[in-house]
C-alpha positions as CSV (number, residue, x, y, z in Angstrom):
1,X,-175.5,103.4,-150.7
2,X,-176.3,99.4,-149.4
3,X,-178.8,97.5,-149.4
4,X,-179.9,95.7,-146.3
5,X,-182.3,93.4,-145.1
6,X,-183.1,91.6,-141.7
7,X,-180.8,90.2,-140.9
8,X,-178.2,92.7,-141.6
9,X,-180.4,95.7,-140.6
10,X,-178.8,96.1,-136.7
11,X,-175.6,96.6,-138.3
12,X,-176.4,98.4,-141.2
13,X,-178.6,101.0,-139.7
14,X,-178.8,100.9,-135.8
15,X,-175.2,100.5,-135.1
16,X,-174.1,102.6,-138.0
17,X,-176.1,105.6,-136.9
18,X,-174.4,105.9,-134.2
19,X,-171.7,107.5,-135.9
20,X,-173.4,109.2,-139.1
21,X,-177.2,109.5,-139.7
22,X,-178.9,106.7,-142.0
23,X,-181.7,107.6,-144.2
24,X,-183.6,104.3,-144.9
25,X,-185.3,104.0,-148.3
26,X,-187.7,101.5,-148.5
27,X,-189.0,101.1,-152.7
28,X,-190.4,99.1,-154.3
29,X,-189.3,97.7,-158.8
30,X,-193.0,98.6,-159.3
31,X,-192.9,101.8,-157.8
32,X,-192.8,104.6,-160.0
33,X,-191.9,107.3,-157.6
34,X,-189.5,105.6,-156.3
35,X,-187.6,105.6,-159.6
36,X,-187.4,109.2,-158.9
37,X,-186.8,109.3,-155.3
38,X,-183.9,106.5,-155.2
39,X,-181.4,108.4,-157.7
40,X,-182.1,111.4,-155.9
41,X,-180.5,110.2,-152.9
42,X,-177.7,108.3,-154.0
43,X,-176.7,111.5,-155.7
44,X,-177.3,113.2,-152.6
45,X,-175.1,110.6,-150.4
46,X,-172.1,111.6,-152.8
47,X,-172.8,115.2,-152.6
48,X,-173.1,115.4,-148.5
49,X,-169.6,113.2,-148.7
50,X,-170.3,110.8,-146.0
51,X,-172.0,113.4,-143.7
52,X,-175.2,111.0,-143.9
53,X,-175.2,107.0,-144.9
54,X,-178.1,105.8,-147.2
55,X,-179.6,102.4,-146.7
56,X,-181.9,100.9,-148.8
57,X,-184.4,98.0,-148.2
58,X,-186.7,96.2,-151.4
59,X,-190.0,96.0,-149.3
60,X,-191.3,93.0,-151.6
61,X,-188.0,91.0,-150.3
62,X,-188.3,92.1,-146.6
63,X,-192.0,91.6,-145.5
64,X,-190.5,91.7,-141.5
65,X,-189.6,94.9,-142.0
66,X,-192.1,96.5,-143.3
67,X,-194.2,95.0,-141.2
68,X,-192.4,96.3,-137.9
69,X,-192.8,100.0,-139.6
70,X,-196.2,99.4,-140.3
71,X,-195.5,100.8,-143.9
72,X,-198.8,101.6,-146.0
73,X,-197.2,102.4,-149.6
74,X,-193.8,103.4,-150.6
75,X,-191.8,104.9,-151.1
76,X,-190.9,105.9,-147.3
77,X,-187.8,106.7,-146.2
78,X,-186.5,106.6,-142.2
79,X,-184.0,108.5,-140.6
80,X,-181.5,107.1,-137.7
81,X,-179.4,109.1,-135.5
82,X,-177.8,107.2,-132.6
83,X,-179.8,104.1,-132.9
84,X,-183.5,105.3,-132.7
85,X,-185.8,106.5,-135.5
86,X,-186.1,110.5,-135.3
87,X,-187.8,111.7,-138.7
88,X,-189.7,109.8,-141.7
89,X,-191.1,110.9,-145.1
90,X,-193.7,109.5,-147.5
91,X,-193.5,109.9,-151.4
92,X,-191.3,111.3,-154.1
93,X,-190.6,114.6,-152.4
94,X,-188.7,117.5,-153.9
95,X,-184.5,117.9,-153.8
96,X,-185.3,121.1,-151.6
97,X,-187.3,119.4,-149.2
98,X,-185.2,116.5,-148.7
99,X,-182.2,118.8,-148.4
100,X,-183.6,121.0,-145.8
101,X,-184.4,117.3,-144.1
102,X,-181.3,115.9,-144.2
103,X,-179.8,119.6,-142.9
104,X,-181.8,119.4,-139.5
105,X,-180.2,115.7,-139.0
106,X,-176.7,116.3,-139.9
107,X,-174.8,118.0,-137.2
108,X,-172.2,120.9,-138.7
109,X,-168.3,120.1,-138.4
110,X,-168.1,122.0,-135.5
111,X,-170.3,120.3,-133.5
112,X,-168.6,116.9,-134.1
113,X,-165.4,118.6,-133.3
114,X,-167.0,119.5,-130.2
115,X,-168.8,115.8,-129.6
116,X,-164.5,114.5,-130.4
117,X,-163.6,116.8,-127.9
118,X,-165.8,115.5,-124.9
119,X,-164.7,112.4,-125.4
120,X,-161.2,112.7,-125.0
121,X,-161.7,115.0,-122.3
122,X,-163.5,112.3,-120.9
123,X,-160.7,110.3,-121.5
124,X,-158.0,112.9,-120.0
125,X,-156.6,113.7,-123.4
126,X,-156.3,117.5,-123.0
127,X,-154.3,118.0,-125.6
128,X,-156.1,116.2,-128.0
129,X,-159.4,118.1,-126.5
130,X,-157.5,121.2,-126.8
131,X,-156.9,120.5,-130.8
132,X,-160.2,119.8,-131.3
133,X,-161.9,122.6,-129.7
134,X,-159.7,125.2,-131.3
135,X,-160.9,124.0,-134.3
136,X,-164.5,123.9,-133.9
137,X,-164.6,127.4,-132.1
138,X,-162.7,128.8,-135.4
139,X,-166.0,127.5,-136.9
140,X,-168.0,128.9,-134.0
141,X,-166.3,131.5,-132.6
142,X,-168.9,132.9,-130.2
143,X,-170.2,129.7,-129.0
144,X,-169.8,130.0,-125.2
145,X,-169.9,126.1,-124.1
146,X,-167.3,125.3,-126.3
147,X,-165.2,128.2,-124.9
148,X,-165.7,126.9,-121.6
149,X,-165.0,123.4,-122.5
150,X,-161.4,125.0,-124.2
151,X,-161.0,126.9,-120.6
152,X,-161.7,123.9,-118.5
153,X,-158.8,122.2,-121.0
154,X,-156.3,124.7,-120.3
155,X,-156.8,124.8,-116.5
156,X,-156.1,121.2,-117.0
157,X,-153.0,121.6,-118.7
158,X,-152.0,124.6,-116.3
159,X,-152.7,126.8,-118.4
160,X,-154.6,129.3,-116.4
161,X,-154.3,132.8,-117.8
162,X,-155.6,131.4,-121.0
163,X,-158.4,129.8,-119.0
164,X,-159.5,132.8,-117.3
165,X,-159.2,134.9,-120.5
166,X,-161.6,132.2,-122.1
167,X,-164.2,131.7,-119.0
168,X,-164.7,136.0,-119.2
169,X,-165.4,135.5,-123.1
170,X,-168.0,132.7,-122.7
171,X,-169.6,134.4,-119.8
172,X,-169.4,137.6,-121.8
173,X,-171.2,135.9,-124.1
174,X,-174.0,134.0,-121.9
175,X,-174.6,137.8,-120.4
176,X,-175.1,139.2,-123.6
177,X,-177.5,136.5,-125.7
178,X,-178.7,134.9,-122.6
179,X,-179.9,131.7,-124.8
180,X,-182.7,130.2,-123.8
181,X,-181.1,126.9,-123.5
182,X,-178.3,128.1,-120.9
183,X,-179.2,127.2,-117.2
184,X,-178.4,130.0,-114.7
185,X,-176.7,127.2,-113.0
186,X,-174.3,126.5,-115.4
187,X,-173.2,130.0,-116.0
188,X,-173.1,130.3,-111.7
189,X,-170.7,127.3,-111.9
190,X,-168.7,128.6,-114.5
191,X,-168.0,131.9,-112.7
192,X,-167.2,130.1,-109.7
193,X,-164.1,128.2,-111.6
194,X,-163.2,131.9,-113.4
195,X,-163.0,133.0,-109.7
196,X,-161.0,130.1,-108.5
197,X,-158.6,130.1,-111.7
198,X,-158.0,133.8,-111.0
199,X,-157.1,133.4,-107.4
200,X,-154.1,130.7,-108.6
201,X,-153.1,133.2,-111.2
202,X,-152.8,135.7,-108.7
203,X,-150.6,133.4,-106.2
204,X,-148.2,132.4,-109.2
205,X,-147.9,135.8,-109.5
206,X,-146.7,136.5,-106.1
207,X,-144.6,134.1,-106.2
């Protein structure tokens, strides 16, 4: 937990959320529910072990900032994930509801496993990618993007039977769920590179 103010409040909360979600607390030393609310959430911080940062701001010291989030009454707390607001509360509210808040903000391990892994593949570190996505797919073993980000690694690193072994899981998978949030086009363009890989397996064969 910090406190933070105006002047430090770009890199306190902006630029810090772009690698952990901030919850910003703005209270009040009058406030009596914020004497409930504030201990709550540092003990929170230490339980969630870095997975979310907590900010605080004393709204009778920093009149610009409550003044840019139009605050009625406190206390009201902010959440930041990669530099914009996404969620707000108002009041003392319960450890339940402020857990199943902080929940829907904080991605699992598996998914910033996955987020490490685009970036060095972006980067052209497959083996680093490859590390990464074996770990979050132990996590998430069915998850078919991920399995098709592992199979795009190994034909990458030549790896090819291991490829095509992975792109028949994940469109397995995308055949059997059929998520809402999978475009036909992306699972066309997948079997397109299964097809492809399979056709160079075949010609290493041969020769």
């Amino acid at each position: 937990m910090i406190d933070t103010s105006l002047s430090s409040f770009e890199r306190d909360v902006i630029e810090a959320s772009m690698e952990v979600p901030v919850l910003v607390d703005f209270w009040a030393p009058w406030c009596g529910p914020c004497k409930t609310l504030g201990p709550l959430l540092e003990r929170l911080e230490r339980e969630y072990g870095g997975r979310f940062k907590l900010v605080n701001v004393n709204s009778d010291t920093n009149p610009e900032l409550v003044a840019s989030f139009s605050l009625k009454s406190v206390p009201y707390a902010v959440a930041f994930v990669d530099g914009n607001a996404v969620a707000q509360f108002s009041g003392a509210q319960p450890e339940a509801y402020i857990r199943a808040f902080l929940d829907r903000l904080i991605p699992n391990p598996a998914d910033l496993e996955h987020r490490a892994a685009r970036d060095a593949m972006a980067q052209g570190q497959y083996p680093v990618a490859e590390e990464y996505l074996r770990k979050a797919l132990l996590r998430n073993p069915n998850d078919s993007t991920m399995q098709d980000h592992l199979a795009e690694v190994y034909a990458k690193q030549g790896k090819l039977k291991q490829a095509v072994a992975l792109w028949e899981r994940a469109i397995a998978e995308w055949n059997r769920t059929l998520p809402a949030d999978v475009d036909p086009a992306d699972v066309s363009r997948v079997q397109k590179k299964l097809e492809s890989t399979r056709v160079k397996v075949a010609k290493q064969q041969r020769d």
